[in-house]
N, C-alpha and C positions, 0 to 999 in steps of 0.2 A: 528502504531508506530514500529518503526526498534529497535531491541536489540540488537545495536551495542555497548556492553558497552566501555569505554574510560579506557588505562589503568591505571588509580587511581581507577577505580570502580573494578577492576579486582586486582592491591592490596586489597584494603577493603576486597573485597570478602576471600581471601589467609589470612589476618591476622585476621577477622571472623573466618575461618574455625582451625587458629592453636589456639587460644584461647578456641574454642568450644573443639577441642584434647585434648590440655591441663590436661581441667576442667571439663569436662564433665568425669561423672563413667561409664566406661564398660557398669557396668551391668545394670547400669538404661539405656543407649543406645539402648545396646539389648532388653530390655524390649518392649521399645517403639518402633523399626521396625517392633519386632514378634505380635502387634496389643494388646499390654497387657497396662494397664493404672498405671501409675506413684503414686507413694501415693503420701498423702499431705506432708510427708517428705522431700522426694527425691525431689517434685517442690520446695519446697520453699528451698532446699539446693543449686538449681539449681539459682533460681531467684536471693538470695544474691550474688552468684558468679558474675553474671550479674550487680548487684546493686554497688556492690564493684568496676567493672570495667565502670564504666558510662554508662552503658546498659539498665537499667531497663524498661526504656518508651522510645522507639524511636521515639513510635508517638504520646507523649504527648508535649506540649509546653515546650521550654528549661526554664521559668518561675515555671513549676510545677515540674522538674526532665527532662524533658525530654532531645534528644540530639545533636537537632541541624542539624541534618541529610537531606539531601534530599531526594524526593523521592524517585528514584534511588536506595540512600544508604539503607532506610527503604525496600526496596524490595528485595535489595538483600541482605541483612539480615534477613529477615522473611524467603526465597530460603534456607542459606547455614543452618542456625539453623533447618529445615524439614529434609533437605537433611541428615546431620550428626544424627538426630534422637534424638534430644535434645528435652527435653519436653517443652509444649507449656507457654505463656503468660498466670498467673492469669485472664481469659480471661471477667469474671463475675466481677471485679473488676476492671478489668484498661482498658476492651477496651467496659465495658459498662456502668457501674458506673461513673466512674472519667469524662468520657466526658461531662455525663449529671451534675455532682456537679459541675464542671467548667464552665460550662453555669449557670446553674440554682440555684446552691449551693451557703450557706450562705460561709461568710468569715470562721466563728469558723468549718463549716463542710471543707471545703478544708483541714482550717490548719490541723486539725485532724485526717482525713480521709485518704487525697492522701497519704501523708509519708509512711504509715502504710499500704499501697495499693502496693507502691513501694517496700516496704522490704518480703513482705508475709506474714508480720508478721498477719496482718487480710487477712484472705481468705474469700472474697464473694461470693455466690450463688444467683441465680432470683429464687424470687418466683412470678410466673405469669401465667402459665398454671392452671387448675383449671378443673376438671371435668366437661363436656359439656362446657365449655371454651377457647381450648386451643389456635386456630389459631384466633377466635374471642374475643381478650380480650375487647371487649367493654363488654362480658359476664359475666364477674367475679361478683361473688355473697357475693366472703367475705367481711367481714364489717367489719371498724372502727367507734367508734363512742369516740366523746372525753368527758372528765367527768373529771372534776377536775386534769385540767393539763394533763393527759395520754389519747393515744388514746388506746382504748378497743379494743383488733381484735380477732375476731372469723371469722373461716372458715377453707378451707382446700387447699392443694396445691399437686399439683402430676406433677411428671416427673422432680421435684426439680434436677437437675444435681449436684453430689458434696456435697449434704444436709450432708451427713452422713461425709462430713472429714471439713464442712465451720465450721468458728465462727462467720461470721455474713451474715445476709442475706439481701436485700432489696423486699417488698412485695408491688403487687399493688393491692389494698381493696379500698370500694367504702362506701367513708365517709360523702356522702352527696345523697338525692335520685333526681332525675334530671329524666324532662321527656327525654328528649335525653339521652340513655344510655350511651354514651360515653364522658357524662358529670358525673360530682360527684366522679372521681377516682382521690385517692392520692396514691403517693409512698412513702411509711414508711420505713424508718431505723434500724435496731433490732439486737443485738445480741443472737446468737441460742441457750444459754445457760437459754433464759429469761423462767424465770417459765410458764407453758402454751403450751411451745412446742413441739410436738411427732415427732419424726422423723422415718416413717419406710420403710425397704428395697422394692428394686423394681428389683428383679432379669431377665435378658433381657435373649431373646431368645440366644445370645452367651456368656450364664452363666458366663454374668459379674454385678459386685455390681456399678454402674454408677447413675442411679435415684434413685428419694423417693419418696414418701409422705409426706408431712409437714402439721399436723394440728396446727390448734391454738384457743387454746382456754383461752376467758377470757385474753389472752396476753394481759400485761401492757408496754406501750411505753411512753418515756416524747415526751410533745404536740412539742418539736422544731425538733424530729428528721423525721421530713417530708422535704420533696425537693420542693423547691418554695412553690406555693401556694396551700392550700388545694383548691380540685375538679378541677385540671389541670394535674391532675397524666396522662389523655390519652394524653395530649402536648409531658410532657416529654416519655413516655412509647415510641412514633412516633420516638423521635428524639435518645432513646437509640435504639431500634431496628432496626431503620437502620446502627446503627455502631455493632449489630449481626450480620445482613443479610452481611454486609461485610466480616467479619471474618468466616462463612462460607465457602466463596469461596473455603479455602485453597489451595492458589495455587503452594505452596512450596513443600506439599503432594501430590497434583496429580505429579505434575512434578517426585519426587523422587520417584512415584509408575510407571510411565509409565519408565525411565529409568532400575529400579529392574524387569518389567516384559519383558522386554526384553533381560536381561540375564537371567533369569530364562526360558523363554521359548527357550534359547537356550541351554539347558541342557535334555529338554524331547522330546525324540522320538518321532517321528509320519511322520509313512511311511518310506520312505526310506533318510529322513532327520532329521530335528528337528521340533518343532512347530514353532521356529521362521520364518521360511522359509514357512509355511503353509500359499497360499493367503488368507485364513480366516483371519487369525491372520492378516497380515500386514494389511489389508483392516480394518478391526477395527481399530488399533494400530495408523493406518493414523489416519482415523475419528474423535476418540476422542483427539488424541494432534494436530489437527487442531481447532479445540474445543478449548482445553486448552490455546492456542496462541490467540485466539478470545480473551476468557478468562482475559488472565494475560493484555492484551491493556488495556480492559476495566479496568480492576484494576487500573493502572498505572495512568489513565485520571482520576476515582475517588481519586486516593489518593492524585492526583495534585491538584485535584480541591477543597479538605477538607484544604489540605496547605496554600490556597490563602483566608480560611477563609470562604469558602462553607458548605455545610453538606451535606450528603446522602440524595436523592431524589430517582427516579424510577432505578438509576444505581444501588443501592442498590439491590434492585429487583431484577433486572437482571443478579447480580453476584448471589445470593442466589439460582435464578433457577438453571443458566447453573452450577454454581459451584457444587453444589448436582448432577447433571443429569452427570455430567463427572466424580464425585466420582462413585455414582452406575454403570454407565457402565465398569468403570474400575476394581471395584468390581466383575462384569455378569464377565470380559474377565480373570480376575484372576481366575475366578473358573473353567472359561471352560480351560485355559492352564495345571492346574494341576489334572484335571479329579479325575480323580479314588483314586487320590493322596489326595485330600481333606479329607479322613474317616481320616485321620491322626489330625484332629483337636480333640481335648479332650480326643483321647485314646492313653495312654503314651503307651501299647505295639505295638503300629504302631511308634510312635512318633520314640522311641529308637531303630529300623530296618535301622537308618546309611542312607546312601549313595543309599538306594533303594528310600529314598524320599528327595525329595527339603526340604529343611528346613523350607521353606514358607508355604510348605502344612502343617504347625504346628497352623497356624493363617488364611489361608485364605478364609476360609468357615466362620469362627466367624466374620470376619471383611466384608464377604459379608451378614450376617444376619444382623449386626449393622447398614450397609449403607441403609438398606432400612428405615432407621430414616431422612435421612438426607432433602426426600422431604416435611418431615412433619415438623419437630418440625424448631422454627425460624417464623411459617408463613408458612403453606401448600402452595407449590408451585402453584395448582387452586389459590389461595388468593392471592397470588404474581400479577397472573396474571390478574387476576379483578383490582392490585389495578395499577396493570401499565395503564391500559384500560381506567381508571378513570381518572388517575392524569395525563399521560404522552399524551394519545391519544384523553380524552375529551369525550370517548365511555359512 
């Protein structure tokens, strides 16, 4: 596919980009270049700005909020919003949630739900991962069982993303016992405030507060706020996680990292040039934005094909690999450009020595500790690739 954009996509792009100016805060900007995570404030100050301008779902149906947009358009708006460093989509709620209430959801959950999804006013989180569980959720061990109108859940959740700033969460728990394990899971409804639930920190190797633990114990839920049918929860679990493994990709990110690592590498010495100039660097630099262009095709052709009323299949997969494998190595080439420059991460008496350091080497050791998440959680990339084996090639 050629990116020759037409130029009405090339205004769009320009009147995206002065609206993002506009409205967007400095300092939340900055935040989010320097590899630092947004509160639940600053998004959802962000997201009504967006909601106020008919923004909020570009890739929800114009029926639900959404805007109407072409592909195209939807792309290149997901690009200039990375680019300018504007914080991402409620991404636990409108680009996994609401797909699956909109398929699978009652009428009173939509009414309810989406609005409240669109504004930020409700922040949701997954809880899905599960100790000895995580890329196998047919393994999930916590339990609902229902009693007098409520379903009862006990169990545990770990790597919860967000737990500690959501107000609601959605859980997949296994409410029925089924010899196929992959039979008996439902996904339940809840708000995080319901009596029962512990929420505690999960501080990551680039000492950020991003995951949790979620127990639950004895949590009370009424019997309607399950999605479809009880013991079809792995149907729907299939059809939200492929609209994760998408959103993974992030291809707006790599883009806006491979152009910042090329001014940046042209600022640090090495030898009698710069790094930019080093065939190391350019021979990566190629590599992986050949990658990325592979990449953003295949995007393009998924998102065409969800438009025409399709859903994620094995292209899913395959953006969640390569998407991950072009974050990490961008990640390896960021740390090898600023070398020595890196101890600058978490020690402010380096940090504040000026002009001897790139400013990036403030973040780019933290955000290359974090990227090594990215082949795991979503679906370990091995499991990706069993499951393309399976479903796309018949192996």
């Amino acid at each position: 596919m050629a990116f020759d954009y037409s130029p009405q996509d090339l205004q769009f792009a320009d009147d995206v980009r002065a609206f993002i100016q506009a409205n967007l805060d400095a300092g939340v900007r900055k935040k989010i270049l320097s590899g630092m995570l947004p509160t639940r404030s600053e998004r959802e100050k962000w997201q009504k700005s967006l909601y106020a301008r008919g923004w909020a779902a570009p890739s929800w149906p114009v029926e639900f909020g959404g805007t109407g947009w072409t592909v195209v358009q939807r792309h290149i708006f997901d690009e200039v919003l990375t680019e300018e460093g504007a914080p991402g989509f409620p991404v636990f709620g409108m680009s996994m949630l609401a797909p699956v209430l909109m398929r699978f959801g009652t009428e009173r959950q939509k009414r309810e739900i989406l609005p409240a999804i669109l504004t930020m006013d409700d922040f949701w989180c997954q809880g899905f991962s599960e100790p000895g569980a995580g890329s196998d959720l047919a393994g999930v061990r916590s339990t609902a069982r229902l009693e007098d109108g409520f379903w009862i859940i006990n169990g545990q959740k770990i790597w919860t993303t967000l737990a500690h700033e959501a107000n609601k969460i959605f859980v997949l728990v296994r409410t029925s016992v089924a010899e196929k394990k992959q039979l008996g899971l439902s996904i339940l409804l809840l708000a995080m405030d319901t009596p029962g639930i512990t929420v505690r920190p999960i501080i990551t190797i680039d000492n950020h507060h991003e995951v949790n633990e979620v127990f639950f114990d004895d949590v009370r839920v009424p019997a309607e706020n399950i999605i479809g049918e009880e013991g079809l929860g792995w149907t729907y679990a299939k059809f939200l996680l492929g609209h994760e493994r998408t959103s993974i990709a992030r291809i707006g990110q790599s883009r806006r990292e491979l152009k910042r690592l090329i001014a940046t590498a042209s600022t640090i010495p090495w030898r009698d040039g710069m790094v930019s100039q080093a065939p190391w660097f350019k021979r990566r630099h190629a590599q992986i934005e050949i990658r990325h262009r592979i990449l953003e095709a295949t995007t393009l052709r998924l998102l065409a094909m969800v438009a025409e009323g399709g859903k994620p299949g094995s292209e899913a997969n395959l953006l969640k690999i390569h998407g991950s494998e072009v974050q990490q190595d961008l990640a390896e080439l960021w740390m090898d450009v600023v070398g020595e420059y890196g101890f600058a991460y978490g020690q402010d008496a380096i940090a504040d020595i000026g002009e001897m350091v790139p400013w990036e080497a403030n973040y780019v050791a933290g955000s290359y500790f974090n990227s090594r998440k990215l082949s795991i959680y979503g679906g370990s990339n091995e499991i990706q690739r069993n499951i393309i084996a399976k479903s796309a090639l018949g192996l």
